[in-house]
C-alpha positions in Angstrom: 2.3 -1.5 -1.1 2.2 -1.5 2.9 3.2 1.6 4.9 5.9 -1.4 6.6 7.2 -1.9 3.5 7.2 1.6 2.6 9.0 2.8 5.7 11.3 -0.1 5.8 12.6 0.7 2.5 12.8 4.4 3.2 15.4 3.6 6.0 17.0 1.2 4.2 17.9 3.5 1.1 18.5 6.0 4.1 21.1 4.3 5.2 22.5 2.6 2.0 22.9 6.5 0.6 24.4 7.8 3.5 26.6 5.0 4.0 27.3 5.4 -0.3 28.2 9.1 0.1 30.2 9.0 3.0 32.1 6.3 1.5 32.6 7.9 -1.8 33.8 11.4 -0.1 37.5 12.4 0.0 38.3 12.0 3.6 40.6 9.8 5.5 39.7 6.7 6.8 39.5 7.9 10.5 36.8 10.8 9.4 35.1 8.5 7.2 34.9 5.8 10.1 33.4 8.6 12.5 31.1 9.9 9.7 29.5 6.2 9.3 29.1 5.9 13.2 27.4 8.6 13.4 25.0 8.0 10.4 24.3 4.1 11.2 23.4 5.9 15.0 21.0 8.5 13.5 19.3 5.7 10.9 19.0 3.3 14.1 17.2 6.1 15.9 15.0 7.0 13.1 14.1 3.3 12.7 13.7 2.9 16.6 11.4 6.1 16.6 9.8 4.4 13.5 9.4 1.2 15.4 7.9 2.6 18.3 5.6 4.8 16.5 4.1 1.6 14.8 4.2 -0.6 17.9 2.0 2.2 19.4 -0.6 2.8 16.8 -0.6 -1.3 16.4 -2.0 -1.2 20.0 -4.1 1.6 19.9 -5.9 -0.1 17.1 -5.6 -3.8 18.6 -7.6 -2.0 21.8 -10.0 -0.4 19.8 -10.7 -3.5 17.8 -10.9 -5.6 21.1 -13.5 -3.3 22.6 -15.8 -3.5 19.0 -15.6 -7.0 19.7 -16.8 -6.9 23.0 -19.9 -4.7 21.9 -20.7 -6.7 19.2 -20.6 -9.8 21.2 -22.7 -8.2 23.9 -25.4 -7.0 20.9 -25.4 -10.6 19.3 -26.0 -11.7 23.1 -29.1 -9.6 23.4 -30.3 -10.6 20.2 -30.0 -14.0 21.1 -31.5 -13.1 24.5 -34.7 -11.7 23.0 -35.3 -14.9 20.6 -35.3 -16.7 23.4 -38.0 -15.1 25.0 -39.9 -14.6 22.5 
């Protein structure tokens, strides 16, 4: 299993228990209106902080593989290079 997958399926149970319990408690129906706002604004932040989290180790690596890349090319290039001459 992906760590996406992993973590999209640990907010999504998040939210569907939250959303369960708050539903299920004895409260009226303003309280329990408030109660839901305030959980669906806390998952949305976890899953905005989650988002950003992955968007910015996706880059990180994305960089770090674009920079191999360029090594490797400039090593195949010598290589190339020195047949040549030789």
């Amino acid at each position: 299993m992906s760590a996406g997958k992993f973590i999209a399926g640990f907010v999504v149970g998040g939210i569907v228990g939250a959303v369960a319990g708050i539903l299920l408690a004895p409260q009226s129906g303003e309280e329990t209106r408030e109660k839901i706002k305030e959980s669906s604004q806390k998952a949305y932040d976890k899953a905005s902080s989650v988002v950003r989290e992955i968007q910015e180790k996706a880059e990180s690596i994305s960089s770090d593989m674009a920079k191999k890349g360029e090594e490797l090319v400039s090593k195949i290039q010598g290589m190339i290079d020195k047949q040549k001459e030789a």
